[in-house]
C-alpha positions in Angstrom: 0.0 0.0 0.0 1.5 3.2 -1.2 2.1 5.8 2.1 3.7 3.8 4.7 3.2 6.3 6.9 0.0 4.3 7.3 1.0 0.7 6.6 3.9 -1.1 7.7 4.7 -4.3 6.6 7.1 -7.0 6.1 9.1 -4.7 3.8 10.3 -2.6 6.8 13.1 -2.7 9.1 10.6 -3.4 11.7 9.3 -7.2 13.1 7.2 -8.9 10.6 3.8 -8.7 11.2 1.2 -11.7 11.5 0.2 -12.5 7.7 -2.6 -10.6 6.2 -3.9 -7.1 6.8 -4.5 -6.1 10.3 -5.6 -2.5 11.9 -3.6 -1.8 15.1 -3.8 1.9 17.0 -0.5 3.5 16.7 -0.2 3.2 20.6 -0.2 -0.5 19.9 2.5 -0.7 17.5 6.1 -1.9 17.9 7.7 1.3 16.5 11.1 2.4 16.5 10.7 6.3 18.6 11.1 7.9 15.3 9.0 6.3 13.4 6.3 6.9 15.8 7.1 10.7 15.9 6.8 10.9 12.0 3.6 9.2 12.3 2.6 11.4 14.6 3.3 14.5 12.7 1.6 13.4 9.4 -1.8 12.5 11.4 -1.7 16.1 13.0 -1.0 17.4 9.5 -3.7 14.8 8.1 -6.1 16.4 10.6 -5.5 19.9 10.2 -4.8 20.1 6.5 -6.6 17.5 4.6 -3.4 16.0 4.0 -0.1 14.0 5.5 2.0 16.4 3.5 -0.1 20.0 4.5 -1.1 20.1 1.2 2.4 20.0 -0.5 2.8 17.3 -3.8 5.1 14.6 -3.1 4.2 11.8 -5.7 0.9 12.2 -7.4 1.5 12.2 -11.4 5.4 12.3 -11.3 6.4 9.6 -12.7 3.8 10.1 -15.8 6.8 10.2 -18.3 8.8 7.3 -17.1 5.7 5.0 -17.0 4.2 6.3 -20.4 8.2 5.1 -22.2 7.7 2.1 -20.1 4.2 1.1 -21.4 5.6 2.4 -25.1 8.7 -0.1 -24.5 6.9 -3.2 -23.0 3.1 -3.1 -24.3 -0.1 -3.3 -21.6 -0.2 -7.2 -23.0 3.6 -7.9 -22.0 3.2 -6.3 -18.8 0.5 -8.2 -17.8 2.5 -11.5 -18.4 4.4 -10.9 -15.5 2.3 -10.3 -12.6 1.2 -13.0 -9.9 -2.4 -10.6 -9.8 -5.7 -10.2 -12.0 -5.4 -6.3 -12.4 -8.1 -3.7 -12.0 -9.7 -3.4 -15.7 -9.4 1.0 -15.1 -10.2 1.3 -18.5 -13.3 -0.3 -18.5 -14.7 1.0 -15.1 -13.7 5.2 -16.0 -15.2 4.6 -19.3 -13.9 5.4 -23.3 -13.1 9.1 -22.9 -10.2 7.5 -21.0 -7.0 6.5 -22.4 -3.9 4.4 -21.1 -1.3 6.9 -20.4 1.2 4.5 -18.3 2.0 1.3 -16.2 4.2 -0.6 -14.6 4.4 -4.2 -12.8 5.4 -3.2 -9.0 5.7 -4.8 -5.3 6.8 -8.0 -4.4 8.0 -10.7 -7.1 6.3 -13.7 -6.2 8.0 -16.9 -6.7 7.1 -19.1 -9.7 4.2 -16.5 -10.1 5.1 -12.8 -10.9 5.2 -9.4 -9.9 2.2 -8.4 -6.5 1.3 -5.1 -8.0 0.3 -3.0 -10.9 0.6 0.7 -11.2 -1.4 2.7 -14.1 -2.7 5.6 -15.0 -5.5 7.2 -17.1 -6.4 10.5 -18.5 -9.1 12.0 -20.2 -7.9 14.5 -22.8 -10.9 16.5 -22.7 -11.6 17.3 -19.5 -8.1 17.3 -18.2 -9.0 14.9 -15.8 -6.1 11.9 -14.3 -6.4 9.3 -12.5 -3.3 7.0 -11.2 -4.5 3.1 -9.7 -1.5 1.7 -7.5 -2.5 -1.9 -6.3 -0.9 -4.7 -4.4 -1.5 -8.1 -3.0 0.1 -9.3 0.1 1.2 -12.4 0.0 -0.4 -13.8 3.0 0.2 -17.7 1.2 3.9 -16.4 1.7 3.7 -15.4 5.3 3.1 -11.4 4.0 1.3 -9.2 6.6 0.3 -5.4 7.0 -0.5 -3.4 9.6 -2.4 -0.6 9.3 -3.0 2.1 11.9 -7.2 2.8 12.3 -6.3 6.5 13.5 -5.3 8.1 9.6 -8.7 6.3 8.5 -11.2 8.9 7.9 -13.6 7.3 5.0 -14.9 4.2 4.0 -14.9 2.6 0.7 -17.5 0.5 0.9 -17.3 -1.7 4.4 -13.4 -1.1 3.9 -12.0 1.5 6.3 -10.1 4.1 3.6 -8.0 7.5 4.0 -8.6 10.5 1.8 -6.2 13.3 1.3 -7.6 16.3 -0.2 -5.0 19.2 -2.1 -4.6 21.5 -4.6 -2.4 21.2 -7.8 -0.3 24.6 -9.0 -3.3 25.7 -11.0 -5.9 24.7 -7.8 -7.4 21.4 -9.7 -8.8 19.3 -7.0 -6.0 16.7 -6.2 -7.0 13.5 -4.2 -5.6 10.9 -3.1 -7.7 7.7 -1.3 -6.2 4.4 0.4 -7.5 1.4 1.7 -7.6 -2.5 2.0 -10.4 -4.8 0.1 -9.6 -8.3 0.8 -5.7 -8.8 0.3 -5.0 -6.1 -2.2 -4.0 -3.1 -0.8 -5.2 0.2 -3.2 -3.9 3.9 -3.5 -6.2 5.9 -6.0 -4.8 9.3 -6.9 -7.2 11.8 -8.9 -6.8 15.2 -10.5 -10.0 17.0 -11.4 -12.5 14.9 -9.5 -14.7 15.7 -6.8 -14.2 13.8 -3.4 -17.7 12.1 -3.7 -16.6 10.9 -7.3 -13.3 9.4 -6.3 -14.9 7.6 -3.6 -17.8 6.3 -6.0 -14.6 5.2 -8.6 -13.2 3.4 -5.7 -16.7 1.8 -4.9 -16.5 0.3 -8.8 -12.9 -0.8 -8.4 -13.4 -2.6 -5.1 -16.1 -4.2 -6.3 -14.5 -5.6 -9.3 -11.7 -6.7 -7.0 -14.3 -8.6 -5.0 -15.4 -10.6 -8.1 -11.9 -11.5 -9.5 -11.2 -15.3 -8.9 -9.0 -16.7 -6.7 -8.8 -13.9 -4.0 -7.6 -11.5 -7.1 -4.5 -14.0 -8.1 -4.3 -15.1 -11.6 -4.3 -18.6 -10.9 -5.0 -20.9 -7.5 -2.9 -19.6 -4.9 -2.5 -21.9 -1.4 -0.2 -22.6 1.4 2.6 -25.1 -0.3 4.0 -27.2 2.7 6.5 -28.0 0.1 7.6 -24.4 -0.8 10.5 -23.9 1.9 9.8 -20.3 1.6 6.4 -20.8 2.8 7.4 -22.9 5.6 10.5 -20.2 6.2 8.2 -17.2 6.0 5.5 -19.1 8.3 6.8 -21.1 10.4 4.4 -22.2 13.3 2.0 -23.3 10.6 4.3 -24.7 8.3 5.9 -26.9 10.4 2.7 -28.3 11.7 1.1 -28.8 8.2 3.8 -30.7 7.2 4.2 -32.4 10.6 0.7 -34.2 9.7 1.4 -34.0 5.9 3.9 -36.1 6.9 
């Protein structure tokens, strides 16, 4: 999930979490002291500014060039050959007036599978409009966990506890950017032009085509392999007890 100042997860210098997607307060956390205090600081800012970052762009629609050569270079079919994931049709749920602008495979490379995560984004030529997808499954067959503190939560999408940040681009275009968890796939929707009712009713659509993907959102049957030392490795109380009885 992109904005770890929300979600930490096996990824970080801190203890792996429990696999899958947990909320846990802040105060509840195992944080180093100065990870605690940046949290800290973004959820005043998040509170009294609409955003972690009081209102100041750090990422959304920066890498627009590099991941327009990269879909140029590789082709939307190619890149989808190498993920692990079924990824979010964007096309299909913003509509025609939207064209493919850039993507990326991204996250974790899955063993024997692919890459976890698929970046895009879309843009309407007419209406200026953009609108960047960043998506990721954790692993959670592989012993993958995130933690996810409930206090930056200040929306839903759907049933799904989510985080809006509202700013302003150079020219004052509404700029939003919206987190949150459905299932195992973690999703950070970043929008230029949109109101914050219609990014949360575009998340609404792209949750619940999450929800109907098979196999949890993986492109093929994904399960706990008590043959697959990294599975045992990554988890090892129930590894070693599967395979005890597999045994």
């Amino acid at each position: 999930m992109a904005g770890g100042s929300v979600v930490t997860g096996s990824q970080s210098p801190l203890p792996i979490p429990e696999p899958g997607i947990r909320y846990v307060p802040l105060a509840l956390q195992n944080l180093p002291d100065g990870w605690r205090d940046d949290l800290a600081a973004k959820l005043a800012a998040l509170h009294e500014t609409g955003s972690m970052s009081r209102g100041k762009l750090t990422h959304e629609f920066l890498s627009m060039d590099y991941m327009a050569e990269n879909l140029r270079k590789h082709g939307l079919g190619k890149l989808h050959t190498q993920l692990a994931i079924s990824p979010t049709d964007l096309q299909a749920v913003l509509g025609p007036a939207f064209q493919l602008l850039g993507a990326d495979v991204q996250a974790k490379q899955v063993l024997d599978r692919g890459f976890s995560g698929f970046f895009q984004v879309l843009g309407n030529a007419s209406t200026d409009v953009l609108v960047e997808l960043s998506e990721r499954q954790v692993d959670v067959p592989g012993g993958d966990g995130l933690v996810i503190a409930p206090e930056f939560n200040n929306t839903q999408v759907g049933a799904s506890p989510a985080t809006i940040e509202s700013l302003s681009d150079e020219r004052g275009a509404p700029v939003r950017n919206l987190q949150w968890a459905t299932g195992d796939r973690t999703f950070h929707l970043s929008t230029k032009g949109l109101s914050t009712a219609e990014v949360l009713l575009l998340a609404q659509s792209v949750a619940s085509r999450f929800t109907q993907m098979p196999f949890e959102g993986w492109r093929k049957p994904y399960a706990l392999d008590v043959e697959n030392p990294l599975h045992r490795i990554s988890r090892p109380g129930l590894e070693q007890g599967a395979a005890a009885k597999a045994r």
